[in-house]
Residue, then its C-alpha position, 0 to 999 in steps of 0.5 A: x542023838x537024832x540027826x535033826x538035833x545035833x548041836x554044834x557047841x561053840x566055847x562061849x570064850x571063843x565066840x566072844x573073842x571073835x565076836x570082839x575082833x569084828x568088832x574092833x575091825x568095823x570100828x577100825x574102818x569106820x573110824x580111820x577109813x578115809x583120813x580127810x587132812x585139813x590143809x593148814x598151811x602149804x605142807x601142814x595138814x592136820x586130822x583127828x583119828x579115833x583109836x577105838x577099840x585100843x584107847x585104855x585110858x581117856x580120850x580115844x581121840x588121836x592127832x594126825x599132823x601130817x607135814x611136807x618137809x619141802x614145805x617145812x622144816x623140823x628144828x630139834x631144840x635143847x634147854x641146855x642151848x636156850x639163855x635160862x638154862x631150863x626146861x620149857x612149856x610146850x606153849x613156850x617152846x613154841x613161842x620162842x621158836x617161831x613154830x607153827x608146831x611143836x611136839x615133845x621129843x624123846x626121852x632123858x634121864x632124871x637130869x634132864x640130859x637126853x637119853x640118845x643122840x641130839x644134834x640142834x642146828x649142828x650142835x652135837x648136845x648128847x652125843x651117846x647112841x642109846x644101844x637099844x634105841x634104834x630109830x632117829x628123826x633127822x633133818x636138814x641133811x648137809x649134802x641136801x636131799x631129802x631134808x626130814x626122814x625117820x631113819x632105821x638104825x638098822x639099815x641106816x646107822x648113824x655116827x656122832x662124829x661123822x654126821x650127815x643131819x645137822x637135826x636129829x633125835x634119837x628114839x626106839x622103833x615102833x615098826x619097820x618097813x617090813x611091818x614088824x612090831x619092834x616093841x615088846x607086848x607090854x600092859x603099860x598104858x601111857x599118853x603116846x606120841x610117835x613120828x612115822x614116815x609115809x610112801x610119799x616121804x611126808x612126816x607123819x607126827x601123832x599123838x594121843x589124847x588118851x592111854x595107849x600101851x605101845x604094842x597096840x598103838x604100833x599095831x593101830x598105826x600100821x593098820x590105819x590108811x595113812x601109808x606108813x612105812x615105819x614109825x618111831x616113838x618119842x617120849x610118853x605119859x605127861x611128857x606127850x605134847x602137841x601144840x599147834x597155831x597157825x593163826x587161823x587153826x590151835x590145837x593143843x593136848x597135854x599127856x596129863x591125867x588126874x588121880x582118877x585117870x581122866x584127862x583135864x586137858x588143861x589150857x597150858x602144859x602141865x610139866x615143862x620139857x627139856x627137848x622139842x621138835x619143832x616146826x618152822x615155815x620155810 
C-alpha cells in the first residue's frame, strides 16, 4: 500500500470505550465540580449532586447533607426503645426526635433487630459485631473529643463491653482512607445512602434519588470534590431515607420505585424503619 494512504484501523469497541470514559469525566466535572453548600442552619449544609454518567435506575440527583458535629449531634434511635415497640416512618421519626434531620441507619434482619453493633444514648440495643461489616458511625464519645467520626474497624476495632461511643451504628465499608474500594464489583443496583467523614472532620451524609450498584457509588463518592477520607454504607433500596426540616428549607426523598422502575417520590415514607440517625441541634 502507498505511504499516503496508510490507515491506522482503531477496533470500533475501543473507540467507543474511550469515547465513553471522556464522556463520563466531563460530566463529572461539569456536575460536581465546584459543590456550593447551602448553609441551613449553623453546621448543617446541604447541596444536590448529580450522578451522571453511573445513575442506573431514576433520578441521578444526590443529596449531600453535610454536618458539624460541633454544631450538631447525631442520635442513633431504635424501635425496640420507643413506647409502641414498632418501626416508624422517616417523617415520624423525625417528629418525634425533635431532629432537624433524619436519615436511615444500616441494615437488620427479617425481625427487624439490627444486623451489627447499635448503641442509643448508651444503651447497648445489639450487641453482635457483624464479622464482615467493618466500618461504624459513632457519636458523642464518653471521655469528650471529637464527637461524631465514621471509624474503620480495621484500625480502630471497637468492643461491645467496652465502649467509648455512647451512639453507634455499625455498617460495611465503602472506601478507606487509602482510596481503596472496599465492596466487591456488583451489577445490583439499589436506591443508596452512605455516611463519609471528610479533611476537616464534618460528617458528610448522602443519599440517592435513583439506583446506583455500590462499587460505582463508592468510586463516584471518591472522585467528587467533597474531601472524603472514607465512607461507609447504611441500608439500601426502599429503606434509603432522607428527610430534613429546618423550618425555612424540607427535603425528603424515599428509596421507593414502581413496578416499571420509576421513582414516585411519594410525600410520606413508603416502609417504615426500624433504626434511624438522627440529627439534633445543639
Amino acid at each position: 500500500m502507498p505511504r499516503h494512504e496508510r490507515r491506522r484501523h482503531v477496533p470500533i469497541v475501543r473507540l467507543t470505550a474511550l469515547v465513553a470514559a471522556i464522556v463520563a469525566a466531563v460530566v463529572i466535572t461539569r456536575t460536581a465540580g465546584s459543590p456550593r453548600f447551602r448553609v441551613l442552619r449553623p453546621g448543617v449544609e446541604f447541596e444536590t449532586l448529580r450522578g451522571d454518567p453511573y445513575c442506573r435506575m431514576g433520578s441521578s440527583e444526590i443529596a449531600v447533607l453535610r454536618l458539624d458535629p460541633r454544631r450538631v449531634r447525631l442520635r442513633m434511635a431504635h424501635y425496640s426503645l420507643e413506647p409502641e415497640k414498632a418501626p416508624l416512618d422517616l417523617l415520624e421519626w423525625e417528629r418525634r426526635l425533635g431532629a432537624v434531620a433524619v436519615f436511615n441507619a444500616g441494615q437488620y434482619y427479617p425481625d427487624n433487630s439490627y444486623m451489627g453493633l447499635f448503641v442509643s444514648d448508651g444503651r447497648v440495643v445489639s450487641s453482635r459485631l457483624h464479622a464482615e461489616f467493618k466500618a461504624a458511625l459513632v457519636a458523642d464519645p464518653a471521655i469528650g473529643g471529637i464527637s461524631a467520626r465514621v471509624l474503620d474497624l480495621e484500625q480502630h476495632p471497637i468492643r461491645p463491653d467496652a465502649l467509648t461511643w455512647r451512639e453507634v451504628a455499625q455498617s460495611f465499608m465503602l472506601f478507606d482512607d487509602d482510596g481503596k474500594i472496599r465492596v466487591r464489583n456488583s451489577s445490583q443496583v439499589a436506591y443508596r445512602t452512605a455516611v463519609g467523614e471528610d479533611a476537616q472532620g464534618r460528617i458528610v451524609v448522602i443519599v440517592t434519588e435513583g439506583g446506583y450498584t455500590l462499587y460505582e457509588l463508592a468510586g463516584l463518592l471518591h472522585t467528587w470534590p467533597l474531601n472524603l477520607r472514607r465512607a461507609m454504607s447504611m441500608d439500601g433500596g426502599e429503606e434509603a431515607e432522607l428527610a430534613v426540616n429546618t423550618g425555612a428549607f424540607r427535603y425528603a426523598s424515599y428509596g421507593h420505585r414502581n413496578a416499571n422502575g420509576q421513582v414516585t417520590h411519594p410525600t410520606r415514607s413508603t416502609v417504615a424503619l426500624p433504626a434511624v440517625v438522627a440529627v439534633i441541634p445543639r
